[in-house]
PyMOL Python script that loads the backbone (N, CA, C, O; Angstrom):
from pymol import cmd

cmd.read_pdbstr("""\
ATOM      1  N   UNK A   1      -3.902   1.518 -17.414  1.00  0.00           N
ATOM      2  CA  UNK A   1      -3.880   2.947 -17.219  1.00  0.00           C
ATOM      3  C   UNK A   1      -5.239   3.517 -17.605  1.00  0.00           C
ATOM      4  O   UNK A   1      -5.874   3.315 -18.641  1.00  0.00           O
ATOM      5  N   UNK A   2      -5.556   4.283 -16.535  1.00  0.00           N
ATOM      6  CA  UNK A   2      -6.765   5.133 -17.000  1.00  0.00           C
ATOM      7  C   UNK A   2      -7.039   6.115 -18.443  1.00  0.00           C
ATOM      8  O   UNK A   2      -6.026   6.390 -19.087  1.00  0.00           O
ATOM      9  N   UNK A   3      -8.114   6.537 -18.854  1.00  0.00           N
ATOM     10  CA  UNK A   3      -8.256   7.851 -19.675  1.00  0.00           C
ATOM     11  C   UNK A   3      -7.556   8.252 -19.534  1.00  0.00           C
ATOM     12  O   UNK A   3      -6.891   7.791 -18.606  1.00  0.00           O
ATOM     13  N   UNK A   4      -6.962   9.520 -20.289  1.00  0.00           N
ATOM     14  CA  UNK A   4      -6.260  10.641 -20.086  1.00  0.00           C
ATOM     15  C   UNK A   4      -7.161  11.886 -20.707  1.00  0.00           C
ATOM     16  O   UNK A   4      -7.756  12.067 -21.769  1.00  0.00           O
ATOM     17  N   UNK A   5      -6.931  12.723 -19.377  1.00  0.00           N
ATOM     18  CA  UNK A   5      -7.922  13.801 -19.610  1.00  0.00           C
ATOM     19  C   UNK A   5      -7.232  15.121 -19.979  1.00  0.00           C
ATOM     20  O   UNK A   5      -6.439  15.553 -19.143  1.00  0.00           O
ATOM     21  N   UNK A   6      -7.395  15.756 -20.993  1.00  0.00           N
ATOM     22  CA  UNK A   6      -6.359  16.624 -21.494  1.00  0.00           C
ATOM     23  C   UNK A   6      -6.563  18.287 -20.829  1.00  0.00           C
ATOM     24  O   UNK A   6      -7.526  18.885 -21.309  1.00  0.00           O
ATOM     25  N   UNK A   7      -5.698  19.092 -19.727  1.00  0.00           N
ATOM     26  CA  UNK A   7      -5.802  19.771 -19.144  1.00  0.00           C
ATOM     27  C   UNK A   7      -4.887  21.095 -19.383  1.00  0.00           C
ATOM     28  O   UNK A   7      -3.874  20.924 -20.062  1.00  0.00           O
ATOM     29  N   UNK A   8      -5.114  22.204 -18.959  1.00  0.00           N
ATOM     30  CA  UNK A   8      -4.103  23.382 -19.786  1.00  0.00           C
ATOM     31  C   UNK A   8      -3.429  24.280 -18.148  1.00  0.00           C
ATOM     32  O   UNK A   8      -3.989  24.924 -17.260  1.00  0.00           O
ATOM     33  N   UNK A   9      -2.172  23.925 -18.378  1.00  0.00           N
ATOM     34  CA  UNK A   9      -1.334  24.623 -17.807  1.00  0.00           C
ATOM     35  C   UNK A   9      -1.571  26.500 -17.440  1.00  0.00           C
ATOM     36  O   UNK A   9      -1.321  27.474 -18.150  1.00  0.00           O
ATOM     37  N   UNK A  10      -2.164  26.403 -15.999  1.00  0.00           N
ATOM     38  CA  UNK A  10      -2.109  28.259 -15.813  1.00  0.00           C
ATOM     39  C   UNK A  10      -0.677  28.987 -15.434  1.00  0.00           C
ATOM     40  O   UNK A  10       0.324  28.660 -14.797  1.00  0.00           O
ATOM     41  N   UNK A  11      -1.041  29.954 -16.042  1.00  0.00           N
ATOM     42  CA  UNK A  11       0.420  30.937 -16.074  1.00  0.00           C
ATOM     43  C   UNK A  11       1.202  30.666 -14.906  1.00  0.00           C
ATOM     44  O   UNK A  11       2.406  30.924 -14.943  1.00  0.00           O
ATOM     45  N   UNK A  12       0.629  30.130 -13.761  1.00  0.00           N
ATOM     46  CA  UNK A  12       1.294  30.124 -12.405  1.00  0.00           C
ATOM     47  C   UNK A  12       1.559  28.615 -12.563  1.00  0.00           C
ATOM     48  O   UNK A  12       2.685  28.471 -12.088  1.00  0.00           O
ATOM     49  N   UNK A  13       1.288  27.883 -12.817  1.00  0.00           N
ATOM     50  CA  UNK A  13       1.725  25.857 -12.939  1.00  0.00           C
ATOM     51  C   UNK A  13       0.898  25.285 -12.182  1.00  0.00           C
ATOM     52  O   UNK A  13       1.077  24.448 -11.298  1.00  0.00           O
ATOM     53  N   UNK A  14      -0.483  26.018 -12.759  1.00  0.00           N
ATOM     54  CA  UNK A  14      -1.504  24.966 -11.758  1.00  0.00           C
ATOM     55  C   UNK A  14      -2.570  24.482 -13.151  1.00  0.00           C
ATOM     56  O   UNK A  14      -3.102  25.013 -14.126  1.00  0.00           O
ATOM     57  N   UNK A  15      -2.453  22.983 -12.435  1.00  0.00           N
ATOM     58  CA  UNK A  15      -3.256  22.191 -13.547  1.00  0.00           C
ATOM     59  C   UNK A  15      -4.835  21.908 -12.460  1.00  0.00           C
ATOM     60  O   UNK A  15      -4.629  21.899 -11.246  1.00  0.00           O
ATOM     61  N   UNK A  16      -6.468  21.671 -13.002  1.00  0.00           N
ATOM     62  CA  UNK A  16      -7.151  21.178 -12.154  1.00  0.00           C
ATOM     63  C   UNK A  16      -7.468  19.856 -11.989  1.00  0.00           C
ATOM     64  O   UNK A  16      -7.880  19.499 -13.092  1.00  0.00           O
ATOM     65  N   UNK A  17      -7.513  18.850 -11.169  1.00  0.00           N
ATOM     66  CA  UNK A  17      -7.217  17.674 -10.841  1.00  0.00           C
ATOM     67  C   UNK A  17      -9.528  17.286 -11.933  1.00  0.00           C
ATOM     68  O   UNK A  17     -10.546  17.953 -11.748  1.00  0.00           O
ATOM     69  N   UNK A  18      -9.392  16.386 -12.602  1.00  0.00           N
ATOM     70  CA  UNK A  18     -10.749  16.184 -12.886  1.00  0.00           C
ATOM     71  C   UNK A  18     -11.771  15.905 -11.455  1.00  0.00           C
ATOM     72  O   UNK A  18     -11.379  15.353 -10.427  1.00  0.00           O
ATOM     73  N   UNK A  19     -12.644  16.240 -11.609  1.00  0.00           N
ATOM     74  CA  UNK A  19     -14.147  15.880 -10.681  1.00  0.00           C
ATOM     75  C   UNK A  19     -14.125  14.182 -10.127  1.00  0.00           C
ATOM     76  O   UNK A  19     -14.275  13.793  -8.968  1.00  0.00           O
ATOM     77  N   UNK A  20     -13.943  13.541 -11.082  1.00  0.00           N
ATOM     78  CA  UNK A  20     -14.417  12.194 -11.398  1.00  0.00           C
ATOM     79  C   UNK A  20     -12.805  11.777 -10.436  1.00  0.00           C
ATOM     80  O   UNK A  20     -12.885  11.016  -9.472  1.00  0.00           O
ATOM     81  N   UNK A  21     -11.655  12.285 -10.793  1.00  0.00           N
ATOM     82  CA  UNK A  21     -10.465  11.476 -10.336  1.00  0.00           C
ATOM     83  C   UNK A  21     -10.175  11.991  -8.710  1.00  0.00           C
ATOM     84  O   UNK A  21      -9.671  11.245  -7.870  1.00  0.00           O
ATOM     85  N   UNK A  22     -10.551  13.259  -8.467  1.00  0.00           N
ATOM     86  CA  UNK A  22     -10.700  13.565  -7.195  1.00  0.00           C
ATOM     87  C   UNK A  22     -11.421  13.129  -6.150  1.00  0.00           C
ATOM     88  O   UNK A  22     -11.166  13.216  -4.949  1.00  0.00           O
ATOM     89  N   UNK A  23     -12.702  12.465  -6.918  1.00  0.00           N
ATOM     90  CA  UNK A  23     -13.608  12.109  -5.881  1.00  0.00           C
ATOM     91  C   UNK A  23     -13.578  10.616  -5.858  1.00  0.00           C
ATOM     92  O   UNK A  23     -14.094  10.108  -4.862  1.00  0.00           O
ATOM     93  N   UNK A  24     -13.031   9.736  -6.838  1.00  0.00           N
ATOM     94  CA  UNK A  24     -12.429   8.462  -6.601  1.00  0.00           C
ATOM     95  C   UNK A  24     -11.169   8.261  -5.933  1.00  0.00           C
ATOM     96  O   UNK A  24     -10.999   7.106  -5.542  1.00  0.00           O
ATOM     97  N   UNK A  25     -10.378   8.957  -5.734  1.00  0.00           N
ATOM     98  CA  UNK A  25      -9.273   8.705  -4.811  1.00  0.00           C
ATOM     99  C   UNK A  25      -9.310   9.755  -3.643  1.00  0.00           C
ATOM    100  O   UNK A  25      -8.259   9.846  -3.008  1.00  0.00           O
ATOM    101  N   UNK A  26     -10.409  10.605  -3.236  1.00  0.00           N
ATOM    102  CA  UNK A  26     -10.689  11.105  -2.237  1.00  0.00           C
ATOM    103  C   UNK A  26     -10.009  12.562  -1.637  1.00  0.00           C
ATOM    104  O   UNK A  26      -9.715  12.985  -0.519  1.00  0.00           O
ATOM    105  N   UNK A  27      -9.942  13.030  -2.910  1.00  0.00           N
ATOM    106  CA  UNK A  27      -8.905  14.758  -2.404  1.00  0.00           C
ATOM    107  C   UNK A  27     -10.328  15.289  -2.534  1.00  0.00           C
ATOM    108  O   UNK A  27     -11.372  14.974  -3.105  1.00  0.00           O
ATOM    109  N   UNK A  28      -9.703  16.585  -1.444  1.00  0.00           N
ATOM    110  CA  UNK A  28     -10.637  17.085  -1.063  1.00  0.00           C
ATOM    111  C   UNK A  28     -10.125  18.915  -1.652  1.00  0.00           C
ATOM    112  O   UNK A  28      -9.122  18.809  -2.359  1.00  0.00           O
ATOM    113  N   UNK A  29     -10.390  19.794  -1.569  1.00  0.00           N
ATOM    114  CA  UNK A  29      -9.919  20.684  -1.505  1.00  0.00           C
ATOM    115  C   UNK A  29      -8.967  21.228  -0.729  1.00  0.00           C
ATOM    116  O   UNK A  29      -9.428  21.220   0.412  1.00  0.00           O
ATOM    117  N   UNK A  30      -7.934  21.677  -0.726  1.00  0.00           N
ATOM    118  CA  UNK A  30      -7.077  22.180   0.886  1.00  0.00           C
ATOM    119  C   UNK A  30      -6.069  20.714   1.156  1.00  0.00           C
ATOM    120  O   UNK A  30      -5.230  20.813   2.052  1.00  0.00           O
ATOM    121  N   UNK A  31      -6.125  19.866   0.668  1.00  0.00           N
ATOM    122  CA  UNK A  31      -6.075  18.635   0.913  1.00  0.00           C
ATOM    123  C   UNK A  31      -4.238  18.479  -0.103  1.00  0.00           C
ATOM    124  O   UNK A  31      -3.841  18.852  -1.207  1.00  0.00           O
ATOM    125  N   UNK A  32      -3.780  17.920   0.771  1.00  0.00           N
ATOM    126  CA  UNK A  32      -2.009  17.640   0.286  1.00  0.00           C
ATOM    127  C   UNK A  32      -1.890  16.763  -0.865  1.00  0.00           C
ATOM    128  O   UNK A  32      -2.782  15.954  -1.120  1.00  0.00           O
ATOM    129  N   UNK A  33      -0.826  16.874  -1.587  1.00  0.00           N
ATOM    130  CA  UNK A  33      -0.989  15.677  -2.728  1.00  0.00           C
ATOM    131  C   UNK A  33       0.797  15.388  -2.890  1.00  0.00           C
ATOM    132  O   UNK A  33       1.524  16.324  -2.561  1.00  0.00           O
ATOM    133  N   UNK A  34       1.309  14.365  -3.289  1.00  0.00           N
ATOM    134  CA  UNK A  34       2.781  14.135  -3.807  1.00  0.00           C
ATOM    135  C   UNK A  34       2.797  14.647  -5.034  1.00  0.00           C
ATOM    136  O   UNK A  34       1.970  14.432  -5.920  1.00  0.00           O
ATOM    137  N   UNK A  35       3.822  15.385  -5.087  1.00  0.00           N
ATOM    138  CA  UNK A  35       4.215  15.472  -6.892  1.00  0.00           C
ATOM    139  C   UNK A  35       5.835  15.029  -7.374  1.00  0.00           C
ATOM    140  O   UNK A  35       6.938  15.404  -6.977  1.00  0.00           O
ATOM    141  N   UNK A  36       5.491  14.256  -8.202  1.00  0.00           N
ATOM    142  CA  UNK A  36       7.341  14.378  -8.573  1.00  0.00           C
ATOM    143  C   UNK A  36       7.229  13.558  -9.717  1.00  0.00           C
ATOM    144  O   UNK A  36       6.117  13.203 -10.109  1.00  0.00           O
ATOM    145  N   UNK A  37       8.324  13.204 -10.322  1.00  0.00           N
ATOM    146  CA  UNK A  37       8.874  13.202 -11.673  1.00  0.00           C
ATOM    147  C   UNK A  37       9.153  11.268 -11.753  1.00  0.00           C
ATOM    148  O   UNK A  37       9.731  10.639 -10.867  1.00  0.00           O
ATOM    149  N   UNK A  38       8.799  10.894 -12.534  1.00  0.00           N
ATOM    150  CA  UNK A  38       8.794   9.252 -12.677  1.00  0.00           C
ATOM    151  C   UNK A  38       8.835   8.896 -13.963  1.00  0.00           C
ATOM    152  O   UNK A  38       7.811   8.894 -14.647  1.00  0.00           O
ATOM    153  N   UNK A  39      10.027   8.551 -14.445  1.00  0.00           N
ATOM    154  CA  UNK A  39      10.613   8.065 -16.087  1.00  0.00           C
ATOM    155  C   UNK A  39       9.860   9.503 -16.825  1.00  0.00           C
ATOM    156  O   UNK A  39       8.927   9.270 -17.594  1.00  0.00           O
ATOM    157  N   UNK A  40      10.198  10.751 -16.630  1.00  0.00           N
ATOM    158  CA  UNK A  40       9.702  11.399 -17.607  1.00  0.00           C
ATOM    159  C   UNK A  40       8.062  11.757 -17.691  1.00  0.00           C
ATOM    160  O   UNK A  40       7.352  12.158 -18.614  1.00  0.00           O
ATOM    161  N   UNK A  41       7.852  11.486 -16.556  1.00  0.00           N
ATOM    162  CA  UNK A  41       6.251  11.570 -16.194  1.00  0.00           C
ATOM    163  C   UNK A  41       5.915  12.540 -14.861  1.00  0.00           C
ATOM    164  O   UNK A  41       6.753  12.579 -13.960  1.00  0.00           O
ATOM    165  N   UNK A  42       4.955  13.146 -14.776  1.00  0.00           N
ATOM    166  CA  UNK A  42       4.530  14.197 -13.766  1.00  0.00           C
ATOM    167  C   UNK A  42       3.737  12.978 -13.227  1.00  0.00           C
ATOM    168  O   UNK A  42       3.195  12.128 -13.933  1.00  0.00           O
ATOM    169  N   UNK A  43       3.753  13.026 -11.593  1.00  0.00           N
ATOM    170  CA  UNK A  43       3.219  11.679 -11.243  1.00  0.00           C
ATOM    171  C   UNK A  43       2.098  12.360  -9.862  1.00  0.00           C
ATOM    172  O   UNK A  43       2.683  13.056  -9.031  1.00  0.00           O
ATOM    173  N   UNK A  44       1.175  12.232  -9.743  1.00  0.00           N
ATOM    174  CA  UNK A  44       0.023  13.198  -8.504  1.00  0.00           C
ATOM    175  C   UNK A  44      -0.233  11.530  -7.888  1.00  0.00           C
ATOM    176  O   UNK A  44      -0.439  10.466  -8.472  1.00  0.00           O
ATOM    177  N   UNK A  45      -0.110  11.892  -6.462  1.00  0.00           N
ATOM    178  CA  UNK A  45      -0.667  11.271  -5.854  1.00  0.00           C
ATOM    179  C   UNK A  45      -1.147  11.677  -3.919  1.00  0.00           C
ATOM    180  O   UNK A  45      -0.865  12.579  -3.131  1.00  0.00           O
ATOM    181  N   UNK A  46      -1.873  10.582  -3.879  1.00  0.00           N
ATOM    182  CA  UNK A  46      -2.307  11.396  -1.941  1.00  0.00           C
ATOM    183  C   UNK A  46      -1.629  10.520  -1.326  1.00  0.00           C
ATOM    184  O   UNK A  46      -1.512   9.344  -1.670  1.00  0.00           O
ATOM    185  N   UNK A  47      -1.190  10.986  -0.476  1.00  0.00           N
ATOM    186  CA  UNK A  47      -0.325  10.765   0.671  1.00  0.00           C
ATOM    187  C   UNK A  47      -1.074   9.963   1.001  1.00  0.00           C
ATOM    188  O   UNK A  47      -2.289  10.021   0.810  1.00  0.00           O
ATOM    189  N   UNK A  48      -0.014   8.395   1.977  1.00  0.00           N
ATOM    190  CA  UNK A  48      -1.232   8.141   3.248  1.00  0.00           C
ATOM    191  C   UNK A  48      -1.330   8.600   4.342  1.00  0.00           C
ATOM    192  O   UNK A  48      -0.397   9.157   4.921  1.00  0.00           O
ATOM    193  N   UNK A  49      -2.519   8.441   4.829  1.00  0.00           N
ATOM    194  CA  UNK A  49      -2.584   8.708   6.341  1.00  0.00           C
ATOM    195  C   UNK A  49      -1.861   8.226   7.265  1.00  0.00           C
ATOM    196  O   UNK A  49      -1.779   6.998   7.234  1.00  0.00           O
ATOM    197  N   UNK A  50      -1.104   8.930   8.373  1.00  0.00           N
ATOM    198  CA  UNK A  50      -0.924   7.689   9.301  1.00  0.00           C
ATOM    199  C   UNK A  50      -1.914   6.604  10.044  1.00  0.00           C
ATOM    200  O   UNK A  50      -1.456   5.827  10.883  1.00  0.00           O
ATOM    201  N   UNK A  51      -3.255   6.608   9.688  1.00  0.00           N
ATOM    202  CA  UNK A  51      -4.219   5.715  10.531  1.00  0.00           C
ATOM    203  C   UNK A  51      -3.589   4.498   9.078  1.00  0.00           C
ATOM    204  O   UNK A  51      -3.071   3.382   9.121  1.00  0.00           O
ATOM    205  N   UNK A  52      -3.926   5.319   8.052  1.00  0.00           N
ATOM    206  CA  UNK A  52      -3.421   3.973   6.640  1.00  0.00           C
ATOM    207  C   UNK A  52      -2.081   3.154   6.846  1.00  0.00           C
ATOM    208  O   UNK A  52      -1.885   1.965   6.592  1.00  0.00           O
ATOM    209  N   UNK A  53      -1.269   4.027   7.334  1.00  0.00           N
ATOM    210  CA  UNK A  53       0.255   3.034   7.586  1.00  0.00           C
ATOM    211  C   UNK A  53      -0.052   2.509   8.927  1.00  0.00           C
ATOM    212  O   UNK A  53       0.339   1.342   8.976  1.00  0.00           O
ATOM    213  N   UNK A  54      -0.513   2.831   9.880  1.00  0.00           N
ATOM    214  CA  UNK A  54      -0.625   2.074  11.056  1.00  0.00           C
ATOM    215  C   UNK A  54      -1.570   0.750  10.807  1.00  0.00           C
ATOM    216  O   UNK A  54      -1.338  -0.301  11.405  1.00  0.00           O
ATOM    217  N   UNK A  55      -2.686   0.895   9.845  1.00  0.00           N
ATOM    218  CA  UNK A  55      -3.714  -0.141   9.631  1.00  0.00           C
ATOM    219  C   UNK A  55      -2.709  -1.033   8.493  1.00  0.00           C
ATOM    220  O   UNK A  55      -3.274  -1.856   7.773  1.00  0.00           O
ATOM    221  N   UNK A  56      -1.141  -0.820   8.367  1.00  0.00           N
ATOM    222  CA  UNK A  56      -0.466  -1.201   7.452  1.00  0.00           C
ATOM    223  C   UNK A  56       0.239  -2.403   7.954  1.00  0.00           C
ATOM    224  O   UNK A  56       0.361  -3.547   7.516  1.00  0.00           O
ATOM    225  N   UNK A  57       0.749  -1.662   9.220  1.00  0.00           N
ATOM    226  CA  UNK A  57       1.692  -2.133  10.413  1.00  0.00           C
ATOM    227  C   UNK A  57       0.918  -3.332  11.305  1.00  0.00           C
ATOM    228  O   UNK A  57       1.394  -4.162  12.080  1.00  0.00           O
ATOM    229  N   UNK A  58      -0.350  -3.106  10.918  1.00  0.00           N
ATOM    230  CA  UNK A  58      -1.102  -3.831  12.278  1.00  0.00           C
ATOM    231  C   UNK A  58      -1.579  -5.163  11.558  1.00  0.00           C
ATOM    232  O   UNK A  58      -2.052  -6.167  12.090  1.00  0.00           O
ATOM    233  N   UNK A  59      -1.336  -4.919  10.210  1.00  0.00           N
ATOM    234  CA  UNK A  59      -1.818  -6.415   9.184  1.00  0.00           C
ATOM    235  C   UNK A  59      -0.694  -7.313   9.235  1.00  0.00           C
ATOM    236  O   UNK A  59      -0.683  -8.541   9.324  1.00  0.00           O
ATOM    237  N   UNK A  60       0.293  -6.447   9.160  1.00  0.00           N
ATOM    238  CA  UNK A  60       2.037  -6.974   8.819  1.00  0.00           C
ATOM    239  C   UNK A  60       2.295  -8.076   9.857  1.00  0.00           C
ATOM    240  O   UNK A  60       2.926  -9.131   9.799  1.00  0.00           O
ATOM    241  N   UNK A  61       1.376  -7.290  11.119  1.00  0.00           N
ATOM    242  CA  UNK A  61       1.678  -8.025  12.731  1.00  0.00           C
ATOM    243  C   UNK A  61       0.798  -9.710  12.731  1.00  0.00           C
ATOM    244  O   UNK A  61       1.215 -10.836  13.001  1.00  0.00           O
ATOM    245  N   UNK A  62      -0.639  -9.167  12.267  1.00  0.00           N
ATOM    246  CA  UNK A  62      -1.172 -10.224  12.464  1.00  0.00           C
ATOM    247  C   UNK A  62      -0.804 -11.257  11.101  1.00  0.00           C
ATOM    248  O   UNK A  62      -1.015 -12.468  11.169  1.00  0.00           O
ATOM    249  N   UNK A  63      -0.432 -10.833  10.304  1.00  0.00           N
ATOM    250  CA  UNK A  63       0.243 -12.219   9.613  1.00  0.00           C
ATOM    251  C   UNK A  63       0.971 -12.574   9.871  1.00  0.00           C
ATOM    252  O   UNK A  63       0.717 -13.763   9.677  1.00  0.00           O
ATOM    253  N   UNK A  64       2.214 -12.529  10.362  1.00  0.00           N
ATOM    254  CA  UNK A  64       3.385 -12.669  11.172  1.00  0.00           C
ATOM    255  C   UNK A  64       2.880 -13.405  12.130  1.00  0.00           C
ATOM    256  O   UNK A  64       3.625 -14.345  12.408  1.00  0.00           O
ATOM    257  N   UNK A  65       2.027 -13.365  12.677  1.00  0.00           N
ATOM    258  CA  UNK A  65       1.329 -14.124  13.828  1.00  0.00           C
ATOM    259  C   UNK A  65       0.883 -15.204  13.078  1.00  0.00           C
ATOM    260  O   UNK A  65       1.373 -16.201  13.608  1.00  0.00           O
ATOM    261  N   UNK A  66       0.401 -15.436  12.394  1.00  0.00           N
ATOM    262  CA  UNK A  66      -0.824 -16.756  11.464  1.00  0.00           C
ATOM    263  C   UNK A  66       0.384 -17.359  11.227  1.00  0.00           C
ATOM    264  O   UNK A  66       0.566 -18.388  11.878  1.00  0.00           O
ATOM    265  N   UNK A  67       1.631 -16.879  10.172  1.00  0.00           N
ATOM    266  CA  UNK A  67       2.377 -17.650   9.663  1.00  0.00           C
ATOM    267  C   UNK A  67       3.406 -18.422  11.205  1.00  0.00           C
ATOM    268  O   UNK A  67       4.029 -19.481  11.281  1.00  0.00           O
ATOM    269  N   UNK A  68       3.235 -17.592  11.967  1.00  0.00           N
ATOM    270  CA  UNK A  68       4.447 -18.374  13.426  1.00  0.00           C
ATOM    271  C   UNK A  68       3.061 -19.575  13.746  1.00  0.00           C
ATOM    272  O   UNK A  68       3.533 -20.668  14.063  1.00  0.00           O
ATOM    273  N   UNK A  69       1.924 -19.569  13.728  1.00  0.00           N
ATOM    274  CA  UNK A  69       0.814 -20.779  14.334  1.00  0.00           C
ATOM    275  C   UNK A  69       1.420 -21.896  13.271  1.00  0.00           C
ATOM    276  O   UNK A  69       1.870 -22.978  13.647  1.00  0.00           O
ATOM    277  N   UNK A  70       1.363 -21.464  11.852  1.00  0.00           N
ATOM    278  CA  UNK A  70       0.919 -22.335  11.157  1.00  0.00           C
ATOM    279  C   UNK A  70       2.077 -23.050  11.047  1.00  0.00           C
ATOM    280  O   UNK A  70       1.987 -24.219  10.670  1.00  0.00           O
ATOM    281  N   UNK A  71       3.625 -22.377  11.412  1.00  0.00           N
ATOM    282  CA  UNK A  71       4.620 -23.544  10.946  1.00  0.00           C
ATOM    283  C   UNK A  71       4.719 -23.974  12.440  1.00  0.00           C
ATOM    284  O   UNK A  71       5.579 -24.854  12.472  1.00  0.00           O
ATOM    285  N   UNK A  72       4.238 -23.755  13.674  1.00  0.00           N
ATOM    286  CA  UNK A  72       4.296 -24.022  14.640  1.00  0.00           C
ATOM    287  C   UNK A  72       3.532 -25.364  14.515  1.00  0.00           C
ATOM    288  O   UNK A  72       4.049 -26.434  14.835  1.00  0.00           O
ATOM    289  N   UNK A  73       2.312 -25.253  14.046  1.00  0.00           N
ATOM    290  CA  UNK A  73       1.493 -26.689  13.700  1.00  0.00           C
ATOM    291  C   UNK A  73       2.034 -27.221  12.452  1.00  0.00           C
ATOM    292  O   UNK A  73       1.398 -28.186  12.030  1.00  0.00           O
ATOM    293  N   UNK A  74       2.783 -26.948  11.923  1.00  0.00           N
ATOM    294  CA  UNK A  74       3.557 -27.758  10.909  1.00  0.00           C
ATOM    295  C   UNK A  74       4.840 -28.703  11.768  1.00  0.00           C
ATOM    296  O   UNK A  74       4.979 -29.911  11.572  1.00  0.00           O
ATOM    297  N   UNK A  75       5.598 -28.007  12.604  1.00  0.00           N
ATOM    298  CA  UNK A  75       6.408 -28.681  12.939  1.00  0.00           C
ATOM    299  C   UNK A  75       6.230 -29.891  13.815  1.00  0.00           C
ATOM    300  O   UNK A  75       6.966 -30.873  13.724  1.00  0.00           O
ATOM    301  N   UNK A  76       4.985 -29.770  14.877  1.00  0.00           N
ATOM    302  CA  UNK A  76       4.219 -30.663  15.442  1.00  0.00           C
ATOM    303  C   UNK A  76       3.972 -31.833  14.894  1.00  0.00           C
ATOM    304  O   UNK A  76       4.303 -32.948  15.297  1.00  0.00           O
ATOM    305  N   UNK A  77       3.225 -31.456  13.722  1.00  0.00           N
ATOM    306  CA  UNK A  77       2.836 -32.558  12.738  1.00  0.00           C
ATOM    307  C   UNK A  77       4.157 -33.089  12.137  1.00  0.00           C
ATOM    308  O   UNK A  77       3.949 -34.038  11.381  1.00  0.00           O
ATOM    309  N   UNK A  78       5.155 -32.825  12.231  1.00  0.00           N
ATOM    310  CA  UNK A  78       6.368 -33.450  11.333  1.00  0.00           C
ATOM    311  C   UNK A  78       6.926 -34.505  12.468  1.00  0.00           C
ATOM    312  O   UNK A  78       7.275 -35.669  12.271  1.00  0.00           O
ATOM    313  N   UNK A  79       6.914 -33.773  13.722  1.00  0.00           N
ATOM    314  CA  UNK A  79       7.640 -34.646  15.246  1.00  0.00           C
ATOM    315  C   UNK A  79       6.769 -35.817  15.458  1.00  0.00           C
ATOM    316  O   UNK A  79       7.170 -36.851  15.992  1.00  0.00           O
ATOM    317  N   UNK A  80       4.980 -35.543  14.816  1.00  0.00           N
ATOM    318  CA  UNK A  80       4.113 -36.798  15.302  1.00  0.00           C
ATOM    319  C   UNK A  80       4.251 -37.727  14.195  1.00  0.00           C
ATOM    320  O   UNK A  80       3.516 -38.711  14.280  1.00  0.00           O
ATOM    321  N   UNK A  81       5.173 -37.648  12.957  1.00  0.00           N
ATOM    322  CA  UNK A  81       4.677 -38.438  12.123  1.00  0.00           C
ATOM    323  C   UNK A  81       6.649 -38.940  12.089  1.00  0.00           C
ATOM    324  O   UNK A  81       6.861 -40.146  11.960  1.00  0.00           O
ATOM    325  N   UNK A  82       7.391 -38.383  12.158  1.00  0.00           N
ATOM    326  CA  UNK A  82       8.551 -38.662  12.020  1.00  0.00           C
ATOM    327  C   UNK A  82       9.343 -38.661  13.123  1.00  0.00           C
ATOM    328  O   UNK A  82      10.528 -38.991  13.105  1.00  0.00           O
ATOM    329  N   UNK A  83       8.625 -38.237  14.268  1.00  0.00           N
ATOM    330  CA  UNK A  83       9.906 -38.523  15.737  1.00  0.00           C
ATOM    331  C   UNK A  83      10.704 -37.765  15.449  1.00  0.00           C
ATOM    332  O   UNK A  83      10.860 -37.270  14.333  1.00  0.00           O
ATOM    333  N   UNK A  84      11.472 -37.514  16.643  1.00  0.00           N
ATOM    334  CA  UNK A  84      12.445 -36.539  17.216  1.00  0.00           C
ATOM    335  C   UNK A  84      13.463 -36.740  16.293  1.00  0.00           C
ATOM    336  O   UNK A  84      13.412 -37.815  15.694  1.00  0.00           O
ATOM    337  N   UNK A  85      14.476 -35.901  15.992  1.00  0.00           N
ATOM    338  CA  UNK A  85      15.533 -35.994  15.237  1.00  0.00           C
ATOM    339  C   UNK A  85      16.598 -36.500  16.190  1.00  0.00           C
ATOM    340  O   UNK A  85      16.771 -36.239  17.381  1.00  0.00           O
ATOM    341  N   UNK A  86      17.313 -37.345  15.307  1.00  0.00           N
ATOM    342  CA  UNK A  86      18.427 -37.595  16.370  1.00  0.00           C
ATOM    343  C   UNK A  86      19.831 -36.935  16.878  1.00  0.00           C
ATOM    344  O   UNK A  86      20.628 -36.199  16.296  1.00  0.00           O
ATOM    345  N   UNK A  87      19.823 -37.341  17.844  1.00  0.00           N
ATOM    346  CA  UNK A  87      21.114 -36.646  18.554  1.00  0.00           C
ATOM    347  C   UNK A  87      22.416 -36.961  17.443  1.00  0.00           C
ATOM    348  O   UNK A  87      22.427 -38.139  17.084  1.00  0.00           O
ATOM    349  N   UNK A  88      23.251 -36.307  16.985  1.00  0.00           N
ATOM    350  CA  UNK A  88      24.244 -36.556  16.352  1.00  0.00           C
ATOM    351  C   UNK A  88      25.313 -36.019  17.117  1.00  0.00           C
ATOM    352  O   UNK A  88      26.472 -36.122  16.716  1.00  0.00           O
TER     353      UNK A  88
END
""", "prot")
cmd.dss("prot")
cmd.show_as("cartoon", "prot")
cmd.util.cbc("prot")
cmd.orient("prot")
């Protein structure tokens, strides 16, 4: 867990996000954030993008792909070294 940077509640329930933590996780001003409640904890975070879940979806795909080659050349290698299974 990071520092904790000690911040003061305005009459309206706005806290300011630090310089340093905004510009490492990339909020911008105007810019959306999650808020909600986690074991007793106020929890801030940024949404992803949909380009981020699609670049999520599109990794998911191509491993899914590597792992179908690789037991594909696994099973090959099992038929060249052990022959066909038999008919029962």
């Amino acid at each position: 867990m990071g520092r904790s940077k000690e911040r003061t509640v305005g009459e309206r329930g706005q806290v300011t996000l630090p310089k340093e933590l905004r510009e490492k996780l990339g909020i911008d001003g105007g810019d959306e954030v999650l808020v909600h409640e986690e074991d007793g904890k106020i929890t801030i975070e940024k949404p992803m993008s949909r380009e981020e879940i699609a670049e999520g979806y599109r990794q998911y795909a191509a491993d899914a792909e590597a792992l179908e080659a690789e037991m594909a050349g696994v099973s090959r290698e099992a038929n060249d070294r052990l022959g066909d299974s038999p008919e029962w």
